[in-house]
BALOBA-1460 file (C-alpha; in Angstrom, 3 decimals):
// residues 59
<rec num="1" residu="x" x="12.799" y="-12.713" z="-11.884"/>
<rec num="2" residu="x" x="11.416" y="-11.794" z="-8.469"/>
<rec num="3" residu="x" x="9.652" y="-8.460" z="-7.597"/>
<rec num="4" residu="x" x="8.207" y="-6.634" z="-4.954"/>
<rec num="5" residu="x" x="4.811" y="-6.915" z="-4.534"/>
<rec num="6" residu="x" x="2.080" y="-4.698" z="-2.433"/>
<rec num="7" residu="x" x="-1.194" y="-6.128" z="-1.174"/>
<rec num="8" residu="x" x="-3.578" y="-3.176" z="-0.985"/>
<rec num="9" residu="x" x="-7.110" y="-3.306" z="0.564"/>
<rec num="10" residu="x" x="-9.153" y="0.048" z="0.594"/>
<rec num="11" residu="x" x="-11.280" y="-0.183" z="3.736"/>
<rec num="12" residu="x" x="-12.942" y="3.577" z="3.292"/>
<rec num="13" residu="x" x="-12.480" y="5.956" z="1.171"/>
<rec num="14" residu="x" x="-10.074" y="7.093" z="3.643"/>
<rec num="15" residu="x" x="-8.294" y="4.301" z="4.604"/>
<rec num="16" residu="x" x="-6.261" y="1.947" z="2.577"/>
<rec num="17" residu="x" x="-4.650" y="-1.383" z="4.528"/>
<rec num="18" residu="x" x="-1.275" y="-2.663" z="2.755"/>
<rec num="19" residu="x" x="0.956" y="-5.802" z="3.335"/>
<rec num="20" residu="x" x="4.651" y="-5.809" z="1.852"/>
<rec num="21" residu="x" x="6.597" y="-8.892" z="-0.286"/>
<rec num="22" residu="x" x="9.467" y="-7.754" z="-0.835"/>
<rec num="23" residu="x" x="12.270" y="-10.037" z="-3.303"/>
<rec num="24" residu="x" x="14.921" y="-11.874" z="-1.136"/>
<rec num="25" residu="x" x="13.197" y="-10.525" z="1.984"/>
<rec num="26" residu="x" x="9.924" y="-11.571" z="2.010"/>
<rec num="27" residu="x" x="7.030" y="-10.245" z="4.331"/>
<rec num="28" residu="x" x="8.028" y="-6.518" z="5.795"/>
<rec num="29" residu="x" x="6.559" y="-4.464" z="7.762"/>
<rec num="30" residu="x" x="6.373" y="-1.288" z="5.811"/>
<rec num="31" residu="x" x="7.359" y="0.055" z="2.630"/>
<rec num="32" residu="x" x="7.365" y="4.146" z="2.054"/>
<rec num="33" residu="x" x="7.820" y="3.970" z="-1.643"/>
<rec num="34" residu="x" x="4.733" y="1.179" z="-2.284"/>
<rec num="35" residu="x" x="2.969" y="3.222" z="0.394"/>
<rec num="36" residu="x" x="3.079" y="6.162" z="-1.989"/>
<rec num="37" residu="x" x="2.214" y="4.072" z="-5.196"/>
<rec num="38" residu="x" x="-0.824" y="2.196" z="-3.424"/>
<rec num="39" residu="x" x="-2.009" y="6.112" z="-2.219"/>
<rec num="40" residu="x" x="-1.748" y="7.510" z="-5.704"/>
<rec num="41" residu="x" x="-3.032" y="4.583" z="-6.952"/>
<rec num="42" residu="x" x="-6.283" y="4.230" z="-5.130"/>
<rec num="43" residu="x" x="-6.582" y="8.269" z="-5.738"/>
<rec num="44" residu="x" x="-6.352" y="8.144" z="-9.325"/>
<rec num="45" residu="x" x="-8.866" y="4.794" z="-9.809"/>
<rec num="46" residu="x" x="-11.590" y="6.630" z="-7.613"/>
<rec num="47" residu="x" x="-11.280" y="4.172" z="-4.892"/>
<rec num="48" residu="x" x="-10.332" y="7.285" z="-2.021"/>
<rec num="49" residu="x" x="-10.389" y="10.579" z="-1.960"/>
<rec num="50" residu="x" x="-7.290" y="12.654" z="-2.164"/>
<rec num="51" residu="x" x="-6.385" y="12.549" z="1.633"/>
<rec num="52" residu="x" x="-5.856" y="8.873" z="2.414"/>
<rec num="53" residu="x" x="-4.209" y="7.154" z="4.787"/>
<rec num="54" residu="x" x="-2.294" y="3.834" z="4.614"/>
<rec num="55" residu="x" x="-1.730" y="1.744" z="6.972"/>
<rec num="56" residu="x" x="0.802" y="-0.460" z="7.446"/>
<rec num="57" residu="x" x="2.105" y="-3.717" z="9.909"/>
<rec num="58" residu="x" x="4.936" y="-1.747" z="11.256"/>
<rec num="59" residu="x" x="3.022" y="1.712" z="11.202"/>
């Protein structure tokens, strides 16, 4: 089975830098819904605060 897959890297607790896989597709250059997971993510683990911005290849 094949899945999609964010990389996530919190650069301030602020700032969160993500990469897309995507299944059949590959590398893309953004992803609103894994955006939203890797924000809520980083929120709930303590790793940002709860305004955070994530950044993305294609913006």
């Amino acid at each position: 089975k094949r899945t999609n897959t964010e990389f996530a890297k919190v650069i301030d607790r602020h700032t969160v830098q993500m990469r897309v896989w995507e299944r059949g597709t590959g590398e893309t250059l953004a992803c609103g819904t894994g955006a939203c997971a890797t924000a809520v993510a980083s929120i709930l683990n303590g790793l940002t605060e709860d305004e955070v911005t994530v950044k993305l290849l294609g913006g």
